[in-house]
C-alpha positions as CSV (number, residue, x, y, z in Angstrom):
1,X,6.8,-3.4,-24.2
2,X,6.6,-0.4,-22.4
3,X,10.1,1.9,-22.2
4,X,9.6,4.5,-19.4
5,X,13.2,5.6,-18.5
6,X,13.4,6.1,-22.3
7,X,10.6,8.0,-22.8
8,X,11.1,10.3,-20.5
9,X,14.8,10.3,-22.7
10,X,12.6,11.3,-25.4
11,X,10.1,13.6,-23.9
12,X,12.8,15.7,-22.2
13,X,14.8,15.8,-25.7
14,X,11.9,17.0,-27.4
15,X,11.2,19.5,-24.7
16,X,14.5,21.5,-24.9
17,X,14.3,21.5,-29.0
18,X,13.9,25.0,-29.8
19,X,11.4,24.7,-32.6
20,X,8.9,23.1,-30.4
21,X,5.8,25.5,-29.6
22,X,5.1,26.6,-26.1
23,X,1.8,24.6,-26.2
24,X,3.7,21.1,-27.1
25,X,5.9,22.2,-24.6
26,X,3.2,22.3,-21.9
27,X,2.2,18.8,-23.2
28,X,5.4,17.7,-22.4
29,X,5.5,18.6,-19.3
30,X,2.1,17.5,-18.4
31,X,3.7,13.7,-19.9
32,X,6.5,13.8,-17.8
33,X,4.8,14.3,-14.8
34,X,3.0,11.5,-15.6
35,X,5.9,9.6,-16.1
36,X,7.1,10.0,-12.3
37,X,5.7,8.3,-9.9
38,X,4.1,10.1,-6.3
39,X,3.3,8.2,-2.9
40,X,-0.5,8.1,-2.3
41,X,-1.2,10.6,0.8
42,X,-3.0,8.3,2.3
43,X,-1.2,5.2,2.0
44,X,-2.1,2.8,5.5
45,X,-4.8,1.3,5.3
46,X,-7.3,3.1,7.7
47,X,-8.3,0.8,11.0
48,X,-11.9,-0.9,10.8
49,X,-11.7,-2.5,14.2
50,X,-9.9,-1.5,17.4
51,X,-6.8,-3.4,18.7
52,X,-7.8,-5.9,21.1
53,X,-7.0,-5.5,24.3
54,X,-4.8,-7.9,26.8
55,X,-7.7,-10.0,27.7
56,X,-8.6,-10.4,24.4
57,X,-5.3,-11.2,23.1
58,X,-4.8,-13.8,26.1
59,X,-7.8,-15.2,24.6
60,X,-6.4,-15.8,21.3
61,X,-3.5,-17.4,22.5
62,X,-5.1,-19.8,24.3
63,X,-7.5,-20.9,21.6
64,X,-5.3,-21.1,18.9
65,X,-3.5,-23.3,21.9
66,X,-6.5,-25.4,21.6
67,X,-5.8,-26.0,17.8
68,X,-8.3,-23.7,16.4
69,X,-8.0,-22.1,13.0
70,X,-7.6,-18.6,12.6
71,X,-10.6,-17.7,11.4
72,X,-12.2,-19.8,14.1
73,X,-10.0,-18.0,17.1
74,X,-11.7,-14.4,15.4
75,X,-15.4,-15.6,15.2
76,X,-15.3,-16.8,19.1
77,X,-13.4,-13.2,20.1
78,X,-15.2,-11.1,17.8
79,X,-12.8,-9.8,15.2
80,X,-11.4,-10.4,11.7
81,X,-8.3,-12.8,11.0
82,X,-6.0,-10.1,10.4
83,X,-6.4,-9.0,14.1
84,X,-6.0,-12.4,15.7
85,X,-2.7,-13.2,13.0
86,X,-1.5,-9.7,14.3
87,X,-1.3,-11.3,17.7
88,X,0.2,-14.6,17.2
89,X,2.7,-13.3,14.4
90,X,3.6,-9.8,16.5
91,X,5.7,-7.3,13.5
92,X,9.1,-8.0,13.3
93,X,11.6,-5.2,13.8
């Protein structure tokens, strides 16, 4: 089972011992920087398909009304099921 609080514990103990060379110093370092862990810079995922506009999202509303499924309500308007859940399940604050 993996121990990452202490190994970096470890790593940082090892670092500061004054026998160790400056190349298994360097090692260290590079470890503990892979120890930490750094936000992608891109995290959202990137937009394959425009927002729909009003008309559209009237649309959706009143076919999924008529009881179709999701994935039904996006083939008739043209989009993906991510698009026509985005309208009928608006983000919550």
């Amino acid at each position: 089972m993996s121990n990452i609080p202490k190994a970096r514990e470890l790593l940082l103990e090892a670092r500061n011992d004054p026998f160790v060379t400056r190349k298994a110093q360097a090692l260290i370092d590079e470890a503990l920087g892979l120890l930490d862990r750094r936000r992608p810079i891109d995290f959202t995922a990137r937009k394959y398909l425009p927002s729909l506009s009003a008309e559209q999202r009237v649309e959706v509303k009143r076919l999924r009304s008529l009881g179709m499924s999701i994935q039904e309500v996006a083939i008739a308007v043209g989009t993906n099921s991510g698009r026509v859940s985005e309208v009928i399940n608006p983000p919550r604050d």
